[in-house]
N, C-alpha and C positions, 0 to 999 in steps of 0.2 A: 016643599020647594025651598021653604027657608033653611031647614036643614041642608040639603045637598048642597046650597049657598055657602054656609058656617064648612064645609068639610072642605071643597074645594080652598078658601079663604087660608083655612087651616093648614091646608097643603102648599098652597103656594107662600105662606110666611116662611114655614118649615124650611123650603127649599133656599129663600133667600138668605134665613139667616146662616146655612150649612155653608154656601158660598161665599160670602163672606168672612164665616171662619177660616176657610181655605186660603182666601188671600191672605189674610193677616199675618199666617204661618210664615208665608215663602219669605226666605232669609234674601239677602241682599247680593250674596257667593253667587246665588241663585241666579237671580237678575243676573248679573255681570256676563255669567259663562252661558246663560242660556236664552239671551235676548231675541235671536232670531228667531230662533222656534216660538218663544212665544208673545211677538210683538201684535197676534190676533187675540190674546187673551187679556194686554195693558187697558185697563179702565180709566175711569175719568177718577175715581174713587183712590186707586194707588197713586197717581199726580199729584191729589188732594193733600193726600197721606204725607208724601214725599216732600210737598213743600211747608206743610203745617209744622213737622218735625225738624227741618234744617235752617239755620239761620241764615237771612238775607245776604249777612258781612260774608260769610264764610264763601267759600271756593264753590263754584256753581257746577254740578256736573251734568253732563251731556252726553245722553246715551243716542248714538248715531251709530247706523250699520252692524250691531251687535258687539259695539266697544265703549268702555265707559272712557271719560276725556275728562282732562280739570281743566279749566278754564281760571288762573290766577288774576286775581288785581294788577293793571300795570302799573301801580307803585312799587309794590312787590319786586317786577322785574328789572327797575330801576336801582333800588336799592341792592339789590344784588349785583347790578354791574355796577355800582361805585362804589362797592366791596372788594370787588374784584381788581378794579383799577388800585385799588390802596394797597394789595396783598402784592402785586405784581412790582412796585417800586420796593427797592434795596434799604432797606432803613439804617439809619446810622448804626455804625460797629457792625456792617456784613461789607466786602468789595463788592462793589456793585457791579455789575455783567451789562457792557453796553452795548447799541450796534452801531455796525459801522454807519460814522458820519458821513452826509452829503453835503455839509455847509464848506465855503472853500475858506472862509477866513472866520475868526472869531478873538475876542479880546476880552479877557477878565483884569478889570480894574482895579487896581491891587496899589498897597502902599511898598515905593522902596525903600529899604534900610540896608546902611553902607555899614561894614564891618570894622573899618576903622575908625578913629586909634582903638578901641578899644578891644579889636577883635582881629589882630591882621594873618590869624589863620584860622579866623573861627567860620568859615564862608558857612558852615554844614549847618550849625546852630542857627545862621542868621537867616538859612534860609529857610531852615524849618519854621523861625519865629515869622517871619513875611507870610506864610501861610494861617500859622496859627492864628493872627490877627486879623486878618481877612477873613480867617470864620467867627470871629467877635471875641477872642480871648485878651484878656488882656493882659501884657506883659512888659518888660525893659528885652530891650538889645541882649543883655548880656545873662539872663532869666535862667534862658535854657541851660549854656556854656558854666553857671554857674552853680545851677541846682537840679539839672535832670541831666545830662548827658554824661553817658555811659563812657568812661575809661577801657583800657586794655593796655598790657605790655608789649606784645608783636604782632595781635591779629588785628588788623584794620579793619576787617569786615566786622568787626564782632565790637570795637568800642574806638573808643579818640584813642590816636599816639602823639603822647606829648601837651603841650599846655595850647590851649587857644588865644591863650592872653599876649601870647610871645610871637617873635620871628621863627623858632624853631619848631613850632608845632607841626605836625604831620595832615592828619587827617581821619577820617573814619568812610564808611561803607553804607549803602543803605540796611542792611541787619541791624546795624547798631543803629543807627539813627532813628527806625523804627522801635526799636526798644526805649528809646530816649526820648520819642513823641508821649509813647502808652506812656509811660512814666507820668509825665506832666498831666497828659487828659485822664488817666486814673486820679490824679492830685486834686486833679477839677473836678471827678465823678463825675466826669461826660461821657458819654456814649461813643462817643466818636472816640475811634483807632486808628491807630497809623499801620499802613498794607504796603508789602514789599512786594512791587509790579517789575523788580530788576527781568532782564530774558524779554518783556515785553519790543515785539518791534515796535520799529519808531514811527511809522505808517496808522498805527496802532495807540499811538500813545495822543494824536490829535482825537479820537473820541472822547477819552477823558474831558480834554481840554474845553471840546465842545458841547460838554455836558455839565460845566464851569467849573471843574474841577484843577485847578492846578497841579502840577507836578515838580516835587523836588527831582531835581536830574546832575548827573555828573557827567561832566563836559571837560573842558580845557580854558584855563586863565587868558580871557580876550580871545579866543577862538585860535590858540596858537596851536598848531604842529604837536602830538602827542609826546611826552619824552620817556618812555617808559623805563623802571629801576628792574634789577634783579630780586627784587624783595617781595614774594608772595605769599600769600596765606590759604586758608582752604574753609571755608565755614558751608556745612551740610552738602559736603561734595560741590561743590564749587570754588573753582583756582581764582582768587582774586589778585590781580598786579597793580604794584605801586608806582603812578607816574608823577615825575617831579610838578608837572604843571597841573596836576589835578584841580578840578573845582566841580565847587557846589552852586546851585542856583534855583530859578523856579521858571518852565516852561508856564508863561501864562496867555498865550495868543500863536496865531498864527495866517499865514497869507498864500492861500499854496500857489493864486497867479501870478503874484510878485515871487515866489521862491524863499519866502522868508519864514524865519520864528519870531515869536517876541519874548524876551527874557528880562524879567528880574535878576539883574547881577549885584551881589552884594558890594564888588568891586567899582564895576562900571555902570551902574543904575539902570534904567529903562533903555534895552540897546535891543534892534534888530541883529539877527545872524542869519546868513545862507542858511537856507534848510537842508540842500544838500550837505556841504561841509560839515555842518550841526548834529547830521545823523549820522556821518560817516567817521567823526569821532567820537560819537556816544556807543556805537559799535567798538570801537577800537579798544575801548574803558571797560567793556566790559557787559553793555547795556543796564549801568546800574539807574533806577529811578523808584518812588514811593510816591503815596498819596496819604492821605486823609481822608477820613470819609464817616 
């Protein structure tokens, strides 16, 4: 009797420990692709297994319906969108892509600087400098006209004609003046460039505004009457015209129920203009304007 005891005993270890080998084996491939079939063979022994070998922190998985699932930390998912948010803003030195604004008015607080005496055709320099300080550079009036701005002999688009310091000066274009910002912020090793948004409509040019970006723009001396010369040039396939009353300035506000802009004139200081009028001679010029960014 004790015998038949010992043999059966024998037998049934035998079996339990062969079954157990068997589970040990199955790879995890395994589980994943073949859970239906065999969710009648999952023991309390593989759970044991499964959670003795993975760590608490780590990503928890969950096998449901014969699919494996990860279930992340939601800090995890958090830092991730505010990764995201940081990749999606434009960083200094790229132009930034905005959308169209719903705000109907807006105003950037900006210092004015008048161009005279020392500057009574330098409007381009002085308005680049009113921008530049407004993003914390610091500089004189006469900085730019004196140590970065780009000369030329007849193309206007491409550098100054003539002196700034004088009655006779002419003018320049946004190309050059854009070479003439980088100039300076490479001087600085800043990041920040100067971007040629000339073509830009004008409908178009209040998102900037509204996303506090000022704009240097070319318009007409006091909002007069365009007087256009016979004197053109051409820079990267583009005809640019020379008008006697040209001017430079800085779009920095605007009021679309009132109908107006707000302008930094280097002439006339902090003045409203029509916005129609305002747009319908910035067309006429050419649509030249730039930013910073």
């Amino acid at each position: 009797m004790k015998k038949r005891i010992s043999i059966i005993m024998l037998l049934t270890i035998s079996v339990l420990m062969t079954g157990c080998e068997e589970l040990h084996k199955k790879p995890l491939a395994y589980i994943e692709t073949n859970a239906d079939d065999r969710q009648s063979e999952t023991s309390e022994t593989e759970t044991k297994k499964k959670k003795e070998t993975e760590p608490e922190t780590e990503a928890v998985e969950v096998v449901e319906q014969g699919s494996l699932e990860t279930e992340r930390p939601e800090t995890e998912t958090e830092s991730e969108t505010e990764e995201d948010k940081t990749e999606d803003a434009a960083p200094e030195g790229e132009l930034p892509v905005l959308e169209k604004t719903d705000k109907t008015s807006e105003e950037i607080e900006m210092e004015n600087i008048l161009q005279n005496p020392e500057l009574p055709t330098g409007c381009e320099s002085v308005a680049l400098t009113m921008v530049l300080k407004y993003l914390g550079f610091d500089l004189e009036k006469t900085t730019i006209a004196d140590d970065y701005l780009v000369f030329a002999d007849r193309n206007f688009a491409m550098g100054y004609i003539g002196n700034p310091h004088t009655e006779d000066g002419a003018g320049i274009f946004a190309p050059g003046l854009v070479k003439t910002a980088n100039n300076f912020l490479e001087a600085q090793e800043s990041e920040k460039r100067g971007f040629d948004i000339s073509d830009t409509d004008f409908e178009d040019l209040y998102n900037y505004v509204a996303a506090g970006i000022p704009i240097i723009i070319w318009n007409t001396m006091y909002l007069e009457k365009p007087v256009p010369t016979d004197e053109v040039c051409e820079f990267e396939g583009k005809t640019y015209r020379w008008f006697r009353n040209e001017h430079c300035m800085v779009m920095c506000g605007f009021d679309k129920e009132n109908g107006t802009v707000l302008i930094q004139d280097p002439l006339d200081g902090l003045v409203e203009r029509d916005a129609e009028t305002f747009a319908k001679y910035y067309e006429e010029l050419g649509k030249n304007a730039m930013i910073i960014h």
